[in-house]
N, C-alpha and C positions, 0 to 999 in steps of 0.2 A: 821117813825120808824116801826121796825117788831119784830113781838115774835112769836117761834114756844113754843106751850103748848104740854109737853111730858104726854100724858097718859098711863103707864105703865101697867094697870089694863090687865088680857086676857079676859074682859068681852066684848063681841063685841056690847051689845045694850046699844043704844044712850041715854035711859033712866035709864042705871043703872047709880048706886054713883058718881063713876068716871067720868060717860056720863054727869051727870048734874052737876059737879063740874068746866068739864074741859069747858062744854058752860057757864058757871057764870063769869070765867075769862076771857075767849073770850068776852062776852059781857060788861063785863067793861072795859078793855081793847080795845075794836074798842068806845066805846063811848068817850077814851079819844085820839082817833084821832090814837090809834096803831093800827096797818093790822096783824092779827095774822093767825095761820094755827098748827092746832090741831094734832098734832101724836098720831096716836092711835096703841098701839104694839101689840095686837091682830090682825090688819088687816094691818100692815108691810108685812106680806109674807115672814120674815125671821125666816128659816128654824128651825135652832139652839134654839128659843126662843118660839116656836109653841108648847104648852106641849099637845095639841088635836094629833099630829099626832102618829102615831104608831111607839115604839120603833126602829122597824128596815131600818127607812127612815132615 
């Protein structure tokens, strides 16, 4: 079985809230035999949801 973990947070470091929430469920989650893969929406690259870039992009 597979789970993708949605982190919606735009914080990009791996030790904020978010960052150690979304490896807590990763890590229970692969110890119960599931393969997971963490989305993180600050480092998507999608443009539309980036609130760092500058109004006029």
């Amino acid at each position: 079985m597979k789970a993708i973990l949605f982190n919606g947070s735009l914080e990009r470091r791996s030790e904020s809230t978010s960052g150690i929430i979304s490896s807590y469920f990763s890590d229970r989650l692969e110890a119960l035999g599931i393969q997971t893969d963490i989305f993180t929406l600050a480092d998507s690259g999608i443009p539309c949801l980036m609130s760092h870039l500058p109004k006029h992009l």
